[in-house]
N, C-alpha and C positions, 0 to 999 in steps of 0.2 A: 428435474434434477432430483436425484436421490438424495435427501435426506442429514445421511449416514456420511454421504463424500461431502457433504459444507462443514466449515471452520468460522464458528464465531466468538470475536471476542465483545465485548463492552466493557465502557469506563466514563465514569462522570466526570465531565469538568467544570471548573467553578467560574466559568465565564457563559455569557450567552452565545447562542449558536448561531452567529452572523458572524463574530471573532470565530468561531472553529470550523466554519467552514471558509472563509479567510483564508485561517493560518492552514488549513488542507488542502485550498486550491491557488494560493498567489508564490508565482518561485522566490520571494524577497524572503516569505517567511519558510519556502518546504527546504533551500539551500541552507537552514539553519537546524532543523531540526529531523528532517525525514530519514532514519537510517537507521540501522540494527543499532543499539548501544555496543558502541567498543570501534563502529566504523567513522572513516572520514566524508565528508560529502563533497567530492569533484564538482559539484554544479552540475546544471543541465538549462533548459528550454523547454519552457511551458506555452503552448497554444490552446489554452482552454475555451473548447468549443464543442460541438458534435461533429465526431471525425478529429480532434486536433488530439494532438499525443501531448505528453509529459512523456521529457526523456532525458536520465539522471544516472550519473556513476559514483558510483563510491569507491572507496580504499578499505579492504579489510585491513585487521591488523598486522597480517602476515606480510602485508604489504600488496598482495591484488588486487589487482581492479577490475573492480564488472559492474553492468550497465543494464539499466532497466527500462522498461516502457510502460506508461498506460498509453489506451488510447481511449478516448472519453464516446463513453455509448448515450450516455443521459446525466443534462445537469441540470438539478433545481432548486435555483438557492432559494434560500439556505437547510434545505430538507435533506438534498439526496443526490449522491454522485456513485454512476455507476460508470466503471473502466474496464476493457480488456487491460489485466495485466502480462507482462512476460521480459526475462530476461531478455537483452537484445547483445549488438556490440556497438564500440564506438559510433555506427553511423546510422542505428536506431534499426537493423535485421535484426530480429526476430532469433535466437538462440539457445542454446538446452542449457540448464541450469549450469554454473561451472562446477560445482560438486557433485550433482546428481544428473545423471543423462534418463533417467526414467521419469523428473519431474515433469507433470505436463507443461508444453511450449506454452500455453496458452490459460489464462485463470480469469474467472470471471469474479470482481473487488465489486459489492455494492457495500457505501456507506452512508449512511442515515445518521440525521445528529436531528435530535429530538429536544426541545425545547424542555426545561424543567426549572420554570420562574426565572432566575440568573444563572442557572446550569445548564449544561448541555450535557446529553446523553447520547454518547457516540457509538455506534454498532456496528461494525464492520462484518461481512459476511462475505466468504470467500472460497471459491470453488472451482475445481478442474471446468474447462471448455473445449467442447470439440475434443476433447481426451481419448486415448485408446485404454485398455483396459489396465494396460501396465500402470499407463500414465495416473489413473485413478486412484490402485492400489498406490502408487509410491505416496500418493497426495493422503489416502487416508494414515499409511503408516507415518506421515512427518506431520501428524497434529503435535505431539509436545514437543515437537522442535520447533514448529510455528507461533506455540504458544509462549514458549522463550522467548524468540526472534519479535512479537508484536508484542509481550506486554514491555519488552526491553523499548520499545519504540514508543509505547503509549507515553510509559516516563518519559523520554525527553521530550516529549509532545504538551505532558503536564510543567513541565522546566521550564520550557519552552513559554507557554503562557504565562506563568507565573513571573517572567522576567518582562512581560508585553506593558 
């Protein structure tokens, strides 16, 4: 993988990381907080497993709905989950972005939560899969749109524990 095409964010949280990867892998806690800030969360079905999907909709505020997938490539708690991500529709295919039809179908999510005494240090790292070249370029030119879109999420991530 090049480099250049991965997106990464980090953020420390002030719990330990058995709680953050918890609240990242059980749908009691992700239908509570997993979602761009400003959207609603429709619920979904979580089969956390190798091979099992997380699959989840939301409500923008415009009022659309769209629908997402992981599918879980590696899980090791409490270290490290890695997922194919990708828009899907209601019945979990597989879909092109609804704003964007050059984002790649397919994005490969590794996130790692790092032990740091009673904190965790969570790094998400995220990158076009299986991508055509378009699909690449569209990925490198929406880093500050993704950078919006995940740190608006880490807060209610952080909101999120802080009410646990």
């Amino acid at each position: 993988m090049d480099t250049n095409e991965e997106f990464v964010t980090s953020r420390v949280f002030p719990v330990g990381r058995e709680t953050v990867f918890d609240v990242w892998t059980k749908l009691e806690h992700l239908n509570k907080w997993f979602a761009p800030k400003g959207f609603d969360i429709l619920g979904g079905k979580l089969d956390l497993k190798v091979g099992g999907i997380y699959h989840y909709g939301l409500r923008a505020p415009d009022g659309m709905e769209m629908w997402g997938k992981w599918t879980f490539l590696e899980i090791k708690r409490p270290e490290k989950l890695q997922v194919i991500t990708s828009f899907s529709d209601k019945d979990g295919g597989v879909t092109a972005h609804p704003g964007s039809p050059n984002w790649p179908r397919q994005t490969l999510s590794t996130t790692t939560f790092e032990a740091q005494g009673e904190r965790t240090l969570l790094t998400l790292r995220w990158a076009p899969y299986q991508a055509t070249e378009v699909e690449r370029r569209t990925f490198i030119e929406g880093k500050a749109s993704m950078e919006q879109g995940w740190g608006g999420t880490m807060e209610l991530l952080e909101d999120y524990l802080k009410s646990l």
